[in-house]
N, C-alpha and C positions, 0 to 999 in steps of 0.2 A: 686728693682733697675730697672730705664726703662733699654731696651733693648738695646746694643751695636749693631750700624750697621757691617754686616760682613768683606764688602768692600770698600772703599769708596773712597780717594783719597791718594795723590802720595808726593812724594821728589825725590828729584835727587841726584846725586852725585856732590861735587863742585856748590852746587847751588846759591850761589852769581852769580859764574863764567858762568853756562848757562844763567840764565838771563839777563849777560853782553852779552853774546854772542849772544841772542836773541832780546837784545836793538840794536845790531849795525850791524844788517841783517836786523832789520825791517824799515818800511817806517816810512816819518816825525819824525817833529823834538822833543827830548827826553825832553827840557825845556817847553815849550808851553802846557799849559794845555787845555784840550778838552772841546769839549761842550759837554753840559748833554745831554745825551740819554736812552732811554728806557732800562733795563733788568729785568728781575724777583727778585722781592722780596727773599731778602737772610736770609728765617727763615730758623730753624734749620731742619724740616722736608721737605722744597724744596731742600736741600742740600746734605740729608741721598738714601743711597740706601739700600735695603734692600737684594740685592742680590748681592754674592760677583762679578761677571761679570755682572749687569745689563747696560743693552741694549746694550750687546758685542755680537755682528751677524758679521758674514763675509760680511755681505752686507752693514751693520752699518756706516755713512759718521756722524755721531754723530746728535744730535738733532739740526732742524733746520738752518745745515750749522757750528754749534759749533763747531771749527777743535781740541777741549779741552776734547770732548765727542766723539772722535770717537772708536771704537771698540778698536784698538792699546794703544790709548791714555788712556783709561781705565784700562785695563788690566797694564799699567804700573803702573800709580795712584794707584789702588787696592792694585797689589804685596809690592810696595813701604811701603803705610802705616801702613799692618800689618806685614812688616817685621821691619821694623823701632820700631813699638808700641813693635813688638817681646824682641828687644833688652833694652827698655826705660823699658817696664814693667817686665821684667828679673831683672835687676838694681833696680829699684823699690823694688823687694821683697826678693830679698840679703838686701838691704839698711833696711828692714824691720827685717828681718832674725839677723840681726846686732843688730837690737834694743831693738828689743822686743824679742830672742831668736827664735831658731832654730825649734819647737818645738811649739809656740806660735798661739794662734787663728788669730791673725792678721798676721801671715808670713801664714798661711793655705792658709785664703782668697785670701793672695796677688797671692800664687801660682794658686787657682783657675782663678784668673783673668789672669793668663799665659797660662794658658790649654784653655782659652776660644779663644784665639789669637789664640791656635793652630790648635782648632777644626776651626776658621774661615778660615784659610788657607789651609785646609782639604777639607773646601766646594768649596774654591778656583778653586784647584784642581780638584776638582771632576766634577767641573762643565765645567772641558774641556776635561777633557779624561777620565769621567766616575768613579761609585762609586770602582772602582776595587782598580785603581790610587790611588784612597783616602782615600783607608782603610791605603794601603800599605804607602802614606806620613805619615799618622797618625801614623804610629808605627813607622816609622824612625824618626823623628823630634819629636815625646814625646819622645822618649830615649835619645835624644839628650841634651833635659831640662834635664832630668835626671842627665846624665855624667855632667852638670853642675851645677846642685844641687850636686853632689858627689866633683865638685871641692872644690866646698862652703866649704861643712864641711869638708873636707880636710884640707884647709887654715884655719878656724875657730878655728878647732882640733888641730892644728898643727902637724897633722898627715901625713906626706909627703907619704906615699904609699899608702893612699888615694889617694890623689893627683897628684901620678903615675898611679893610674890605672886609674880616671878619664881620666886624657892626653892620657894613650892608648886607652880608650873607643872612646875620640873623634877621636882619628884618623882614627879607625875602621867604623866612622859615616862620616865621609868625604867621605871617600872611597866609602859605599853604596849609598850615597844619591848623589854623581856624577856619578855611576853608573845608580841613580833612575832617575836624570835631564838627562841625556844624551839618556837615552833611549824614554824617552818620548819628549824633544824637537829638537834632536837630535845635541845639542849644544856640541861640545868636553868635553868629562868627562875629561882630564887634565886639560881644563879653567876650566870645575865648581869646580874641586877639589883645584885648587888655588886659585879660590875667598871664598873657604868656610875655606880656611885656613886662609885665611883674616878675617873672622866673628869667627872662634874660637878663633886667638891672641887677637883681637881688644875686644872683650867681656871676655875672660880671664884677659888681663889685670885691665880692669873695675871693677870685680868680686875683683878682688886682692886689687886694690886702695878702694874699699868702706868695705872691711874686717879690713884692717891695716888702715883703718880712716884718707889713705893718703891725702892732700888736691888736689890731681892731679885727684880725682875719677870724678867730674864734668867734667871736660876736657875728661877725659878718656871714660864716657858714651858717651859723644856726639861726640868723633872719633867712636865707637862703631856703634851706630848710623848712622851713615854717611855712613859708609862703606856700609851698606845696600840697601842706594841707591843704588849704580853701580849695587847692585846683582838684583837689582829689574829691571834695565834698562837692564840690558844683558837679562835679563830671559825674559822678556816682549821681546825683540825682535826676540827669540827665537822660542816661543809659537808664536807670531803674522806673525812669516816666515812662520811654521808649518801646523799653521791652518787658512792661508791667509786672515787675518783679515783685514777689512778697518783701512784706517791713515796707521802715519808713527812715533813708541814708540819714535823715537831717533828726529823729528821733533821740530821744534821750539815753536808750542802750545802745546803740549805734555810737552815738556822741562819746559817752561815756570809754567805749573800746578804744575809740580812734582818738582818741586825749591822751588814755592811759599808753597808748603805742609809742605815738607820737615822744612825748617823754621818756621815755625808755628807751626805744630806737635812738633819740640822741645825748642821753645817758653814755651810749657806749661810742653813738661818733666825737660827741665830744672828747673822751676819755682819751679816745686811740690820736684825736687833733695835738690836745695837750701834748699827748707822750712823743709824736712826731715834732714836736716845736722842743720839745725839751734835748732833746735828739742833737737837733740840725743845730739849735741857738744856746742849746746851757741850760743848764736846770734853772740858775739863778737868773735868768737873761729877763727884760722888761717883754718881750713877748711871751714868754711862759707865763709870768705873771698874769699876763692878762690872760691865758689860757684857762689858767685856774682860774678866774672873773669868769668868764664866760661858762666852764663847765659848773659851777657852787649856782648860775644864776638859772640854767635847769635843775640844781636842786632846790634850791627855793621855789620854781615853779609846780616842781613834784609836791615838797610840804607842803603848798597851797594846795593843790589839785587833794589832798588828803586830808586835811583840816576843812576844805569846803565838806567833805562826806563826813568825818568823823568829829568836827570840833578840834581846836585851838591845842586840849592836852596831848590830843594823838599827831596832831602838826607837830609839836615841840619834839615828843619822842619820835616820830619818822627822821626829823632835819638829825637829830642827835646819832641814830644809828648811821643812818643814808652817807654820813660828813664823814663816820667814822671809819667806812668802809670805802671811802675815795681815799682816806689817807693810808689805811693798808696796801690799796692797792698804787700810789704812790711810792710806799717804800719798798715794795714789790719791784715795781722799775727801777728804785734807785742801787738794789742790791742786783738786779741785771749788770747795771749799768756800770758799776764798779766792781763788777765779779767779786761780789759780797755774799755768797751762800747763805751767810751767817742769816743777814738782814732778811735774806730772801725766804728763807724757810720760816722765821719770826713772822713775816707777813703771812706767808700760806697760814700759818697758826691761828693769827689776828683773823683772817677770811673764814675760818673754819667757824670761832666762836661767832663772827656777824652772822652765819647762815645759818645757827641755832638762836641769836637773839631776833634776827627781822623774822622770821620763820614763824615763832612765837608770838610777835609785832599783830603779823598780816592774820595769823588764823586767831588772833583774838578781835579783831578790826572785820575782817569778811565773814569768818566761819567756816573759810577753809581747812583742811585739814595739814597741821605742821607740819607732820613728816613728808606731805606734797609740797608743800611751799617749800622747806630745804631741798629734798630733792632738784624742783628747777632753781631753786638758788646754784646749786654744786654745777651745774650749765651754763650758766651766767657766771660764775666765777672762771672755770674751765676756757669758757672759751674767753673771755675777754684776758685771763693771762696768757693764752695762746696768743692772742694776736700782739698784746704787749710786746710779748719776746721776738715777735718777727719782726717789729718794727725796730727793738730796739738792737737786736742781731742781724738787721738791715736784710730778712728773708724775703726773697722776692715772693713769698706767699701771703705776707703780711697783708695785702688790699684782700686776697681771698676769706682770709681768717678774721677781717674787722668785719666784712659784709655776715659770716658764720655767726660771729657775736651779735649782730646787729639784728638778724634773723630770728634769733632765740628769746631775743626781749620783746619781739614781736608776738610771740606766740605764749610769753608770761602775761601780756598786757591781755590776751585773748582768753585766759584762763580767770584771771584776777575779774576784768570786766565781766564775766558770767557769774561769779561768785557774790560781787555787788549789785548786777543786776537784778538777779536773782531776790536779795537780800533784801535791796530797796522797792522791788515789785515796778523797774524801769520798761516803759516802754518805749 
C-alpha cells in the first residue's frame, strides 16, 4: 500500500458557515468570475506533506506570501484532518466489525488503519513538544480506541456492563488527557474536558447507530465528524499562542482551508459509509437511503460553502455537476456489485467527462489553472474507485484505501483554498 501522508490538511467547524463568513469579509464581488492566473499544478505529490508540521517555524509567513500555509494555518489543517479521519476511520471499522464479525481479517486491518491515524498524531505531537509528549499521547489516546472498541462489543454483546465499564473508562480518559492538553498548551483542562466530552457522545452515539443498523448512523458519523473540527481549531490556537507561531489558526485563510478540507475529507467518508451500508443492508434498504440523505446533505453544504464565495448561479452549477458525479459514482458500485462491466466502464466514462466539466467549473471560479484541477480530479476519482472496489470485494485493504481517498481531498482543499485565498486577498 503507498504510504499515508501523516499530516496534511484541515476542516473547520460549521464550515459552510466560515466560508460564508469569510465571503462576506473579503473583497470584490462573489458573482463575477476571475481571470485565469498562475498556480502550481495540483498533483497528488505537490499536495502531500510528508511531515506532520511541515514548514511549521515560528518564523514561517507560509510559502511565498500563501496566508493558507502559514505556520498557524498548518498546524490547524494538520490536527483537523487526522482528527476528523480519527473518527470517519473509527466508524469505518465498527461498520466493518458489523459486517464481517468482530474477530474477522478485515475488522483487523480496518483497526490497523486506526492505529496508523494514531501513531500520526503521535508524531504530531511530538513534533512540538518532543518525543517524551509523544510516547505519553500515544498511550492515552490508544486506550481510548480501546474503551471504544470495549463499547463495541458491549453493544454488539448486548452485554450492558461491558458497556458500563467502557463509559467509565472513557471518562477516566477525558479527565487525563485534559489534564495531558492543558499541561502542554496550557489551554483550560475544564474546556478541553468538555470538548472531549463532546467527541465521546458524538462518536458513541455513531458507534451505537452503525451496531443497531439505525438509518441515523450516516448523519450520526458525520455530526461525529464535525465536532472534531472545533477540537482541531481550539487546539491549534492553543499550541500556536504557546509556541508563537506565524498566522493566525482562527484567520479567514486558515478558516477558509479548514472548511474546504473538512467537506471534502467527508465527501469521501461519507461516500465509502454509503457504499458499506449498501453492501451489508441492500442498495434499496431504508438505511441506504438515508445514507444518500446524509452524503447529498454535505453536498449541499459544499454548494453553500460555494455560493457564499461565488453567488447563488455558481451554487446552482456546483450542486448540478457535484450530484452528477455522486450518481456516476453510484453506478460504478452498482456494476461492481452485479458484475455489470458494462455499467461499470459507462460510469468510468460518466467520471471522465465530470473531470473535464468541474475542471472547467473551478478554474473559471478560482483562476486556477484546468488542466491542474483535472489532473487532482483523476486522483480523487482513482482513488475513491479504489476504495469502492475494496469495500464492495470485501478487500481487507478497503479501510487503508478509504483513509488514501480521504487524504487526497485533503490536499485538493489545500490547493483550492490558496487559489481563493490568494484571489480574495484572505488573511
Amino acid at each position: 500500500m503507498p504510504p499515508r501522508s501523516a499530516l496534511i490538511t484541515t476542516g473547520a467547524a460549521l464550515a459552510a458557515v466560515a466560508l460564508a463568513a469569510t465571503a462576506c469579509t473579503s473583497s470584490g464581488s462573489n458573482s463575477s468570475a476571475p481571470q485565469q492566473s498562475s498556480h502550481p499544478a495540483m498533483s497528488h505529490s505537490a499536495m502531500s506533506s510528508s511531515s506532520p508540521m511541515s514548514g511549521m517555524s515560528s518564523s514561517s509567513g507560509g510559502a511565498s506570501g500563501d496566508t493558507t500555509a502559514t505556520a498557524a494555518a498548518t498546524l490547524r489543517a494538520g490536527l483537523d484532518t487526522l482528527l476528523r479521519e480519527h473518527v470517519d476511520l473509527t466508524a469505518f471499522a465498527v461498520q466493518t466489525a458489523v459486517a464481517d464479525g468482530l474477530s474477522s481479517p478485515n475488522t483487523a486491518q480496518a483497526l490497523k488503519v486506526v492505529n496508523q491515524n494514531t501513531l500520526a498524531l503521535g508524531k504530531a505531537i511530538g513534533s512540538v513538544y518532543g518525543a517524551a509528549a509523544q510516547k505519553q499521547f500515544d498511550k492515552i489516546w490508544t486506550a481510548h480506541i480501546g474503551f471504544f472498541v470495549n463499547y463495541t462489543k458491549g453493544l454488539a454483546t448486548h452485554d450492558q456492563a461491558l458497556v458500563n465499564k467502557s463509559q467509565k473508562q472513557l471518562a477516566g480518559y477525558k479527565k487525563e488527557f485534559s489534564a495531558f492538553v492543558a499541561s502542554a498548551t496550557k489551554l483550560p483542562a475544564a474546556a478541553v474536558a468538555a470538548d472531549l466530552q463532546g467527541h465521546i457522545q458524538t462518536l458513541e452515539a455513531a458507534i451505537k447507530a452503525i451496531v443497531t443498523k439505525s438509518p441515523s448512523a450516516g448523519a450520526a458519523v458525520q455530526m461525529a465528524a464535525m465536532h472534531m473540527d472545533g477540537t482541531a481549531e481550539v487546539l491549534a490556537k492553543g499550541i500556536a499562542s504557546d509556541k508563537h507561531l506565524a498566522g493566525n489558526p482562527e484567520g479567514q485563510a486558515s478558516g477558509l482551508r479548514a472548511a474546504l478540507t473538512g467537506l471534502l475529507i467527508q465527501h469521501v467518508a461519507q461516500t465509502t459509509q454509503l457504499v458499506q451500508t449498501a453492501v451489508e443492508t441492500g442498495l434499496t434498504s431504508s438505511q441506504t437511503a438515508a445514507s444518500v440523505k446524509a452524503l447529498d446533505q454535505n453536498t449541499v453544504d459544499l454548494g453553500t460553502a460555494i455560493g457564499s464565495l461565488y453567488g447563488k448561479s455558481a451554487q446552482t452549477e456546483f450542486l448540478k455537476i457535484w450530484r452528477a458525479h455522486i450518481g456516476f459514482f453510484v453506478t460504478y458500485t452498482k456494476g461492481l456489485a452485479t458484475k455489470n462491466q458494462a455499467m461499470v466502464s459507462k460510469a468510468q466514462k460518466q467520471l471522465a467527462g465530470y473531470k473535464t466539466d468541474f475542471a472547467k467549473f473551478m478554474a473559471s471560479a478560482t483562476g486556477l489553472p484546468a488542466a491542474a484541477v483535472a489532473t487532482d480530479l483523476q486522483g480523487h476519482i482513482a482513488t475513491l474507485e479504489a476504495a469502492i472496489k475494496a469495500i464492495v470485494t470485501k478487500s481487507p485493504d478497503a479501510a487503508a484505501m478509504t483513509a488514501i481517498a480521504e487524504t487526497h481531498m485533503a490536499g485538493t482543499a489545500a490547493v483550492l483554498a490558496k487559489g481563493i485565498a490568494a484571489q480574495k486577498h484572505l488573511k
